[in-house]
Structure formats: C-alpha cells, structure tokens
C-alpha positions in Angstrom: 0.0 0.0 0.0 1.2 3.3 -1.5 0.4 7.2 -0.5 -0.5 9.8 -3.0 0.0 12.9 -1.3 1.0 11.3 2.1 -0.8 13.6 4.9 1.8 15.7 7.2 0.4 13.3 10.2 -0.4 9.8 10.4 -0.2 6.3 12.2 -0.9 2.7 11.6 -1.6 0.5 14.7 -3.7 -1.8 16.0 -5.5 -2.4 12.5 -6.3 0.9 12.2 -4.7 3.8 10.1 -5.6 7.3 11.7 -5.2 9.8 9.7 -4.5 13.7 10.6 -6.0 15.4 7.2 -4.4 18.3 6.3 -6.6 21.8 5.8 -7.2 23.2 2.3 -7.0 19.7 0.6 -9.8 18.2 -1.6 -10.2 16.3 -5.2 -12.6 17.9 -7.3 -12.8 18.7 -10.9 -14.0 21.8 -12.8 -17.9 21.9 -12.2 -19.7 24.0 -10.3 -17.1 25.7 -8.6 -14.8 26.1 -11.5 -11.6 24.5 -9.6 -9.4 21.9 -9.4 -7.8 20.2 -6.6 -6.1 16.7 -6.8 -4.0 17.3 -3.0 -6.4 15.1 -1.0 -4.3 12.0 1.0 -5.4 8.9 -0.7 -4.0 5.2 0.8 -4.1 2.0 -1.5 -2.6 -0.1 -4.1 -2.7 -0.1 -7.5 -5.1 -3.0 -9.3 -6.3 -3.6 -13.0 -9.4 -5.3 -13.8 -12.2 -6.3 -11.7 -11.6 -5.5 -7.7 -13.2 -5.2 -4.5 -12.2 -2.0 -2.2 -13.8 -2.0 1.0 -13.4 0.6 4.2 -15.3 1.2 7.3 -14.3 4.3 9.2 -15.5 7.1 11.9 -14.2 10.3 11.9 -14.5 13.9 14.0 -16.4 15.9 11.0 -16.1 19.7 11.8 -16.3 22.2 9.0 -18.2 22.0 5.7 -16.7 19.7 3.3 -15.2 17.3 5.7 -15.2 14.5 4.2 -13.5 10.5 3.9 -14.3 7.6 2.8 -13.1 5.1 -0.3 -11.4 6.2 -3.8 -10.9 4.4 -7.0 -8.4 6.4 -8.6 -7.2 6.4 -12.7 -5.3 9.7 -12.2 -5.9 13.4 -11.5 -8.9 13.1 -14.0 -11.1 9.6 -13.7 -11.8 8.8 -10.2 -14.6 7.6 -8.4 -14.7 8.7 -4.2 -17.5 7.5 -1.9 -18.1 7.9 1.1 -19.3 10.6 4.0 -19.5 14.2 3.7 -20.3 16.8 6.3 -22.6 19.1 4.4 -24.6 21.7 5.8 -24.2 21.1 9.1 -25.2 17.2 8.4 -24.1 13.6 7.9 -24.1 12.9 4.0 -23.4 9.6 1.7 -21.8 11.1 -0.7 -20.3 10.0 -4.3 -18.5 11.8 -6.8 -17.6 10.5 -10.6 -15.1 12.4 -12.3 -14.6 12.0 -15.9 -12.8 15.2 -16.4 -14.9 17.2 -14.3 -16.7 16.3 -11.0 -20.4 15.0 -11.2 -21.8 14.7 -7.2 -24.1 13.1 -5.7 -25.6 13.0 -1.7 -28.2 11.6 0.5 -28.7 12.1 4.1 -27.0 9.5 6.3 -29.7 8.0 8.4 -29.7 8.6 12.2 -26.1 9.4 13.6 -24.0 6.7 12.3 -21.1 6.4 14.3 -19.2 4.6 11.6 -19.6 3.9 7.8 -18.0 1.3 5.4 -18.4 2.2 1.7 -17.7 -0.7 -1.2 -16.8 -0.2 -4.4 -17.4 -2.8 -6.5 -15.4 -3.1 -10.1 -16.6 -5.3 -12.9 -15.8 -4.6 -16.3 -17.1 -1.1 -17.3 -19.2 -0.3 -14.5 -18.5 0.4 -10.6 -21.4 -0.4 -7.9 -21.2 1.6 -4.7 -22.4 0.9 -1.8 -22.7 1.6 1.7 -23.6 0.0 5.4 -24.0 1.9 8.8 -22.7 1.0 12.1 -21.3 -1.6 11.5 -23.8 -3.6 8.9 -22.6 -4.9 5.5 -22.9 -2.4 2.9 -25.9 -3.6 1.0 -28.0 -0.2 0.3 -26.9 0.6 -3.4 -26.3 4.4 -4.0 -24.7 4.5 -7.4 -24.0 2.7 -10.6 -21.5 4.1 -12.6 -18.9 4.0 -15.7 -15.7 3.4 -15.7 -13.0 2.4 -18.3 -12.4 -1.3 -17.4 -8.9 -2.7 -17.9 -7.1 0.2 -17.1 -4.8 0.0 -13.7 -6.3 2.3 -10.6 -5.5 3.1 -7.2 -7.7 1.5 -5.1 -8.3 2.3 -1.2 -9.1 4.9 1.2 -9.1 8.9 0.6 -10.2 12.1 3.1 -10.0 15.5 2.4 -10.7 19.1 4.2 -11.1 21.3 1.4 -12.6 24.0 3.9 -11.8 24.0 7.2 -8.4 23.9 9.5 -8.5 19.5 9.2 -10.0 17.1 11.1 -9.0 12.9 12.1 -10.7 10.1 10.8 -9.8 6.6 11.8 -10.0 3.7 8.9 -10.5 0.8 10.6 -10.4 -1.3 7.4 -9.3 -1.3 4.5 -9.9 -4.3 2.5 -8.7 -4.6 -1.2 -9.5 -7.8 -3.4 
C-alpha cells in the first residue's frame, strides 16, 4: 500500500490507520465551482481489472466539506470517491464521478451513524457503490457508474478538508481484493 499525497500526520496500529487530514486539501474537478484540486491524501494499491475496495471508518467531521471515505483512482482526472460528507451542518453519503470534471451526488446519512464502510465494487465497465451503517454490510446501493475497465487504478481509502483547519478520521479497514 502506497500514498499519494501522504498527509503531514499519520499512524498505523492496531489495525487501524488514523489519519490527521491536512486543511485546504480536496479532489474535485471543474464543475460548479470552477476549480481543481487533486491534493487530498489517498492510501491503496494499484489494481487492473475487476476489484473489490472496502473501508469502514468514523471520523471527528467539523467544518463543511469534511469529508472521507473510499477512492478508485485512474489519475488526476477519472476517479470515483464514496463515502461521507459533512454538508450543511449534516451527515451525507456522498459519491462523486469524475470524468474530467466532478459530477456529485448526496443523500442524508440516516440517524447518527457512528461509523460507515463504503464498497466499491469493479466489474468490467461499471462500478457499484455501496454503503452500510454501524457496523452492517454495505448492502443499500447508491450509485451505478462508468468506468474504463482494464485500465490499472489506485484502489483504497481517501479524506480530504477542502474548507476547514482539518479534522481525524480513523479507517479501521481497508480491505482490497
């Protein structure tokens, strides 16, 4: 398992990599806001073909934006992140697609889930995401999308804090197949 853009602070014990995330950092794509940002920390390993990543974590959300969860990653320009968001004062499953720019996508997370895992599911063209609370399997489908099969991506775990002065989350796995 490989960094891009290792965070300033960081540790890996007990099965569980805690992650410091560094302020002003984010991946995003053109729309919208008309920026781009590829400085978020993403952890994983590189995989071609049909894969598997899988992550459950908790995290202390603070300022708009906040935000972690898993990333399938082509480079700075075809990526797929799900995961939580802290939007608007609130909890959100979030997913964005990026195919040059960022296409994204929320729904409230129900109740006050004190921790999430997100799978994203590769097979041929398409990636399946999905999400559990609390510990549950993540069986509630929240997006089917392209992307280009064959073609070698970073698989793992990502958080950013495009907003705010950072915040910790705590990946307690991370689960690549």
């Amino acid at each position: 398992m490989d960094w891009i853009n290792e965070p300033n602070s960081w540790t890996a014990a007990d099965d569980t990599l805690t992650v410091h995330v560094d302020p002003k950092t984010d991946l995003w794509q053109q729309t919208h806001y008309g920026y781009s940002f590829d400085n978020a920390p993403m952890y994983g390993r590189t995989v071609e073909g049909d894969l598997r990543v899988t992550v459950t974590f908790d995290a202390d959300y603070a300022e708009q934006y906040d935000q972690a969860g898993a990333i399938l990653r082509i480079d700075e320009k075809n990526w797929i992140k799900a995961g939580v968001e802290f939007v608007d004062g609130a909890l959100q499953i979030s997913v964005v697609v990026t195919r040059e720019v960022s296409d994204w996508s929320v729904q409230p997370a129900p109740g006050s889930p004190s921790s999430v895992t997100i799978d994203l599911h590769r097979e041929g063209d398409a990636v399946t995401v999905r999400y559990g609370l609390d510990g549950a399997e993540p069986t509630n489908m929240i997006r089917l999308a392209y992307f280009p099969p064959q073609v070698p991506a970073l698989a793992g775990a990502m958080a950013a804090a495009p907003v705010g002065k950072g915040f910790e989350v705590r990946f307690s796995k991370v689960s690549i197949s």
